[in-house]
C-alpha positions in Angstrom: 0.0 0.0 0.0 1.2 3.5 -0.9 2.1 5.6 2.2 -0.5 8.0 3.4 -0.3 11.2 6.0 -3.3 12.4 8.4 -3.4 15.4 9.9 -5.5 17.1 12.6 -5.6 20.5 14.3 -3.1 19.7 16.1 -1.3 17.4 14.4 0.5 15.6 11.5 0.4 11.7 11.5 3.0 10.4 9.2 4.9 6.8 8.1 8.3 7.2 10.3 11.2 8.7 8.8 14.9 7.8 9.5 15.3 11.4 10.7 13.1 9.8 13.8 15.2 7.8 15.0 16.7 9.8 17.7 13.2 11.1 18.9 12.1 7.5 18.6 15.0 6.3 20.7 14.8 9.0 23.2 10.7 8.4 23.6 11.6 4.6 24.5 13.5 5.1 27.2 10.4 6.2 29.3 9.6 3.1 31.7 6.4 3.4 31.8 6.3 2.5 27.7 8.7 -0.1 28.3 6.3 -1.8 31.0 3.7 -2.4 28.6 4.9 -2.3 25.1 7.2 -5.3 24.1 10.3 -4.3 22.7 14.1 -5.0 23.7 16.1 -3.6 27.2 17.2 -1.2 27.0 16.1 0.3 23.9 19.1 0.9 22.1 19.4 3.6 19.0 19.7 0.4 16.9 16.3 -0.9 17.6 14.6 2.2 16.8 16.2 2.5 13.5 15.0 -1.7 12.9 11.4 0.2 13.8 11.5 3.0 11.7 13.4 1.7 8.7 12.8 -1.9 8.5 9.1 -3.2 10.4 7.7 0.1 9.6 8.3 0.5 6.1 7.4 -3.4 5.3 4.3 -2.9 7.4 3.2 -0.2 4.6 4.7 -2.0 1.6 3.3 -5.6 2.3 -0.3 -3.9 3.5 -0.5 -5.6 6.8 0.7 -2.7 9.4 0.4 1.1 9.5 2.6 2.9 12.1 2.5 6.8 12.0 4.4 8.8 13.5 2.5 11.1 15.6 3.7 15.1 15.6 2.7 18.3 16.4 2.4 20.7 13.7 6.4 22.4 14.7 7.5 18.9 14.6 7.6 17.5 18.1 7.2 13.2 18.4 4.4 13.0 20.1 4.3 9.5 20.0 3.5 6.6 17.5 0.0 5.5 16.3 -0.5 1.9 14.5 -2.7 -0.3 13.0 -2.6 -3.8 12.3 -4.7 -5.9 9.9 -6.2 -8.8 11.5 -6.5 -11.6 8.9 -5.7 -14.9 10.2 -9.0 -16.4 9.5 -11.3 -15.6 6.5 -14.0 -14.4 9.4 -11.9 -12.0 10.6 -11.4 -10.0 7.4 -11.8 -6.4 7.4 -10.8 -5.9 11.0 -7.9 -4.4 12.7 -6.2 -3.4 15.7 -5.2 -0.1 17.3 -1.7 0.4 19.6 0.3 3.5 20.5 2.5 4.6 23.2 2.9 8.5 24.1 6.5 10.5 24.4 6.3 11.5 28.3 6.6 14.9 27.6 3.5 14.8 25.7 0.8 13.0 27.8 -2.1 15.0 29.0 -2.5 17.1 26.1 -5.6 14.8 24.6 -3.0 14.1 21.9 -3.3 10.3 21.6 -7.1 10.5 21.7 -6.8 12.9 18.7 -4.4 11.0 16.7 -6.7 7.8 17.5 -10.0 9.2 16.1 -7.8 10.4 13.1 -6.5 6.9 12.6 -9.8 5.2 13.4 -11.5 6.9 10.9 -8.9 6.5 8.2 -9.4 2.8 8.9 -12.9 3.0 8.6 -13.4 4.9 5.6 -10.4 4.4 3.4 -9.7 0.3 4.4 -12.9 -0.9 4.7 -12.3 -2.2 8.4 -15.6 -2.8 9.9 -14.3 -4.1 13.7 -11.5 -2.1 14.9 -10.0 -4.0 18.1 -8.2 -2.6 20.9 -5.9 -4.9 23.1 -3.6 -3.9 26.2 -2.2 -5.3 29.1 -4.6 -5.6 32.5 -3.7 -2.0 34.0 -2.4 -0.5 31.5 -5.1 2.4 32.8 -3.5 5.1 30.3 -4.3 3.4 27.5 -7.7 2.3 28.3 -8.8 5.7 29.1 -7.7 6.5 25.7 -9.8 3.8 24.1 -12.8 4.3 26.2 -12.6 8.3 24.8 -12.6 7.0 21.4 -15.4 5.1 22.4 -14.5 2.0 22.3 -16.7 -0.8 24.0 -15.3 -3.2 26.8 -15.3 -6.6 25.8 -13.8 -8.7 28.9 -10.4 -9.8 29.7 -8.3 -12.0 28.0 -5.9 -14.9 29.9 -2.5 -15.4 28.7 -2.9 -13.1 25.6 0.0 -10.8 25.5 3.9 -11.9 25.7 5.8 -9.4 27.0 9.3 -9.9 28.5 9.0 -13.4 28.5 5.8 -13.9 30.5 2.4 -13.9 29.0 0.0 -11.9 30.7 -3.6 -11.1 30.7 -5.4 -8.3 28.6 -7.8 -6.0 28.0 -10.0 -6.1 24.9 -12.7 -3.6 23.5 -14.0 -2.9 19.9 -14.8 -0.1 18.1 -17.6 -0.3 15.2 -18.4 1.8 11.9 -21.7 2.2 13.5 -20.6 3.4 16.7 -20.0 6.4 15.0 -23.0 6.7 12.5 -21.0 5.0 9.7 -21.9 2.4 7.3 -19.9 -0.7 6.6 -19.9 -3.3 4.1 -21.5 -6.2 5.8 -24.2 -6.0 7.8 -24.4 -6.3 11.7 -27.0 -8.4 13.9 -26.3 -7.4 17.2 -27.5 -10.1 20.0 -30.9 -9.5 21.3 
């Protein structure tokens, strides 16, 4: 898939650049993204340029991932936005799921929540997804607070779903529909009774 940018009033939502990789790198070092995001430690510069210029650019190219780099408008890393197709099964086409993490310097401005309406609607509208997931570790409260702004619905909790550092834990799990926000997808939806 060709690359695409998003912006908002705030902000410009683009496919990481290797000029990044020092913000990137920087950003990572925060513990509190380390606790719930699984990536090497210590985050070396290395492993931010295998993110920005190798699994970041294939996610794009081979159709299956979209990270964007999340900025304000004078060019700050807010933090990184991305989307990833869920197509393991035939049932489970046209859905996706939503992750980011948020530079320290940068939480509590309601910029994740804007980037994440920007990115959910984009997925929506331009790829068709018709069940947009949401998935983070049990008290990881930041980030559900996020998804429950978005509006996405709690679903339950999920045993032994994530791996992170070795261990699998449990997880949160919540959905986000076309319909939750007066859109129309493709195929229909019976809710339960």
């Amino acid at each position: 898939m060709e690359t695409t940018s998003l912006t908002t009033d705030r902000l410009v939502l683009r496919p990481f650049e290797e000029r990044d990789v020092d913000a990137v790198t920087a950003a990572c070092q925060d513990p509190e993204i380390a606790r719930y995001i699984p990536f090497p430690e210590p985050y070396a510069r290395k492993d931010a340029e295998e993110f920005v210029t190798v699994t970041s650019r294939a996610g794009w190219r081979e159709d299956t991932m979209y990270n964007f780099g999340v900025f304000t408008t004078s060019g700050a890393l807010v933090g990184s936005m991305g989307l990833v197709r869920i197509a393991l099964l035939r049932a489970a086409e046209h859905q996706a799921e939503i992750g980011y993490w948020t530079a320290k310097d940068q939480r509590g401005n309601g910029y994740t929540q804007e980037a994440g309406r920007a990115v959910a609607e984009w997925a929506f509208t331009d790829l068709g997804v018709e069940r947009l997931e949401w998935v983070a570790e049990v008290g990881n409260e930041a980030s559900r607070a996020v998804a429950l702004r978005l509006g996405f619905e709690m679903e339950g909790t999920q045993r032994a779903r994530i791996v992170n550092r070795g261990t699998r834990r449990d997880a949160w799990i919540a959905s986000l529909l076309p319909s939750d926000w007066g859109l129309l997808a493709e195929t229909p939806y019976l809710p339960a009774p």
